[in-house]
N, C-alpha and C positions, 0 to 999 in steps of 0.2 A: 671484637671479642672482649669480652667483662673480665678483668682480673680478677684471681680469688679475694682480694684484699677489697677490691670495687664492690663485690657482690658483697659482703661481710658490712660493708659500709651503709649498703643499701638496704639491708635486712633491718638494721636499726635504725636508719632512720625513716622506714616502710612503718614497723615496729610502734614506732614515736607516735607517726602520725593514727596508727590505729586504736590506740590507748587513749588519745584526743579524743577521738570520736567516740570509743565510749564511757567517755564521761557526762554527765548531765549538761546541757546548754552552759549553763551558766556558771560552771565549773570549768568547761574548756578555757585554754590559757587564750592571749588575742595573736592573734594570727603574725607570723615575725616577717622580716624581708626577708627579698628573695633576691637573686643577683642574676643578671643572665652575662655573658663574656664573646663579646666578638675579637677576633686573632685572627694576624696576617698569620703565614704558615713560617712554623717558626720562632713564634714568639714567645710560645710558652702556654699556651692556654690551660691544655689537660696537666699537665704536671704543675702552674700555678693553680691551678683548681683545687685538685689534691689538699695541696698547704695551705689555701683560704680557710676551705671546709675545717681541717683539725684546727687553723687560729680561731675563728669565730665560736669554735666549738668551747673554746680555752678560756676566752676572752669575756665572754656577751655576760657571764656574770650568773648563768642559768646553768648548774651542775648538770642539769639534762635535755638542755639544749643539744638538737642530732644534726646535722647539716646532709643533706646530700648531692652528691655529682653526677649529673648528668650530661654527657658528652656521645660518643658511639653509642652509651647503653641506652639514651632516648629514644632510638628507635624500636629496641627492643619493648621499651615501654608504651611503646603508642601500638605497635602488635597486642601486646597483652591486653591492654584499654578497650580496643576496638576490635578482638577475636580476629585479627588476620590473622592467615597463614604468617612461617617464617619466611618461605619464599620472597614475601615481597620485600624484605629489610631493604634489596640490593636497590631497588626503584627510590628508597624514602629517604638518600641522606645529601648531603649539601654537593659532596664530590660524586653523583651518582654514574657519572662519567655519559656515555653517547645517548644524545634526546631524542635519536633517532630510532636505536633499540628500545626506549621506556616508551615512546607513541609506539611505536609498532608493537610491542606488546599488548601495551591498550586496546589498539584497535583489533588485534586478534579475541579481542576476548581473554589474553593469558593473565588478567590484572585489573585490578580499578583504575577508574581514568587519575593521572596524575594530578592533577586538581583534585579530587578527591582525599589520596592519601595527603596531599600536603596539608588538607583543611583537617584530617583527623589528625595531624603532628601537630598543629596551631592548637589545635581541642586540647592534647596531651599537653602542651608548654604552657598553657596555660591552667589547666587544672593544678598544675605543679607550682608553678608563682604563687596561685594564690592561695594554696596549701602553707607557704612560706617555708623558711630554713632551705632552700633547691639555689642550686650554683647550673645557671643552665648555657652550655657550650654550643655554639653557632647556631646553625637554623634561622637567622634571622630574629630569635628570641627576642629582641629589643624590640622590634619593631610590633611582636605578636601582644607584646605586655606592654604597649607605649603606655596605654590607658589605667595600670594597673599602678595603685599609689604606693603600694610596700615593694616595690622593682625597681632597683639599683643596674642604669646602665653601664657596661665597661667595656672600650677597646683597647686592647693590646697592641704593638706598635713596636716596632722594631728594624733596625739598620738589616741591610740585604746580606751584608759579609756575614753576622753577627748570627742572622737566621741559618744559612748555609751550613755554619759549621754546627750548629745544634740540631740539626738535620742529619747531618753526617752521621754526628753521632749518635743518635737517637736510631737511623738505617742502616746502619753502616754500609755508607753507600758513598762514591766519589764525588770532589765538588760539581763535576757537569752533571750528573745522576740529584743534586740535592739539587740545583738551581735548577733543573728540569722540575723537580718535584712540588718548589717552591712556586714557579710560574704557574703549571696545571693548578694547584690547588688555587693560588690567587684568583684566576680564572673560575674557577668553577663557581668559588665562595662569590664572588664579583656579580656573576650571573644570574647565581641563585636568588639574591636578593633584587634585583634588579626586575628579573621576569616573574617573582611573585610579591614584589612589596612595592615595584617601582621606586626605590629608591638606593643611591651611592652606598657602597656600604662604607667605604670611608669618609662620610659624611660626617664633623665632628657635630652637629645639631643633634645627632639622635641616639648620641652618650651623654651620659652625666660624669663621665672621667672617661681621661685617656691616657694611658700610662707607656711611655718608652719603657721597655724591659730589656732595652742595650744597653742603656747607662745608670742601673739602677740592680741591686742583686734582687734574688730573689724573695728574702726577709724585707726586705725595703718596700717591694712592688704589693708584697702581701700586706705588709701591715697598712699602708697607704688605702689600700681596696679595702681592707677589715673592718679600719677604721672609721673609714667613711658609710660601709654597712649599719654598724654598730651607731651612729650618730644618726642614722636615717630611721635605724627602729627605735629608739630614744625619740625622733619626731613625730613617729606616727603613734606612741601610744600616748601622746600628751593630747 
């Protein structure tokens, strides 16, 4: 589900990018980085996101510079893109839970084959990279934009107590209920990348940063990521 504050977020920076577009060629600004964010469960991904997008917004030096966040609401986005139903959200996200029930829907006929929706998510992650100003939340996003030069990789990273209790908090849910919740997703996210990109996702090769956010606050972990944004589109428009 898209919070009202998400959806408000996303109108402006939808907004931004359509105002680009019509402008004459040669008047459009040059295209800015993009960031995508891989997270163990726990670490902070969606709520550092949140704070990246308003720092860069602050920072980059462009009064109207719009950033957007894409996380759950990507999936929504690759429905819109690609005219699916909303039925299928439930088949198209990293924890989509039993591959038993998404083949068998498949093969029923009740669905595109999963291969499929994954290539039109890869199609949407990357239309959005390289639109630039997109803060884009798991999926493998790293992997989908290796090739793309304005895309800043980041993983997140954090101690398992540290996770637990952010967890709790965030579900209000008990420590075996969050350390349950912390494994399944590890698992899923582990998977995901694995059976469609063939590679570790804790691999530190295929970030450009990797940030512990157990020893480090949240203003810290942001400005660290911002900043290194920010010097990366400083590279590309030279």
């Amino acid at each position: 589900m898209t919070s009202t504050s998400n959806i408000q977020s996303l109108q402006r920076y939808f907004a931004a990018r359509f105002r680009e577009e019509m402008l004459p060629e040669r008047k459009r600004p040059a295209r800015g980085p993009s960031v995508t964010i891989s997270r163990e469960a726990g670490a902070g991904g969606v709520s550092l996101g949140n704070k990246l997008a308003t720092y860069l917004e602050k920072e980059d030096g462009n009064r109207e510079s719009v950033w957007g966040l894409f996380d759950r609401n990507l999936v929504e986005k690759v429905l819109e893109d690609h005219h699916l139903p909303s039925k299928l959200a439930k088949y198209m996200e990293e924890d989509a839970g039993s591959e038993f029930k998404a083949y068998l829907g498949e093969y029923l006929g009740l669905h595109p084959s999963i291969s499929t929706l994954i290539e039109k998510t890869n199609e949407t992650i990357k239309k959005l990279a390289r639109s630039g100003n997109a803060i884009i939340v798991g999926h493998g996003a790293n992997l989908v934009t290796s090739n793309l030069r304005n895309t800043l990789h980041v993983r997140l990273t954090c101690h398992l107590e540290k996770r637990i209790e952010r967890i709790q908090s965030y579900l209000g849910v008990d420590y075996t209920e969050a350390l349950e919740y912390a494994k399944t997703k590890e698992r899923e996210r582990r998977d995901y990348v694995k059976k469609h990109f063939d590679k570790r996702i804790d691999d530190p090769l295929i970030y450009h940063l990797t940030v512990n956010t157990g020893v480090l606050s949240d203003d810290e972990v942001v400005r660290i990521i911002g900043d290194a944004v920010l010097q990366h589109a400083g590279l590309l428009r030279r």
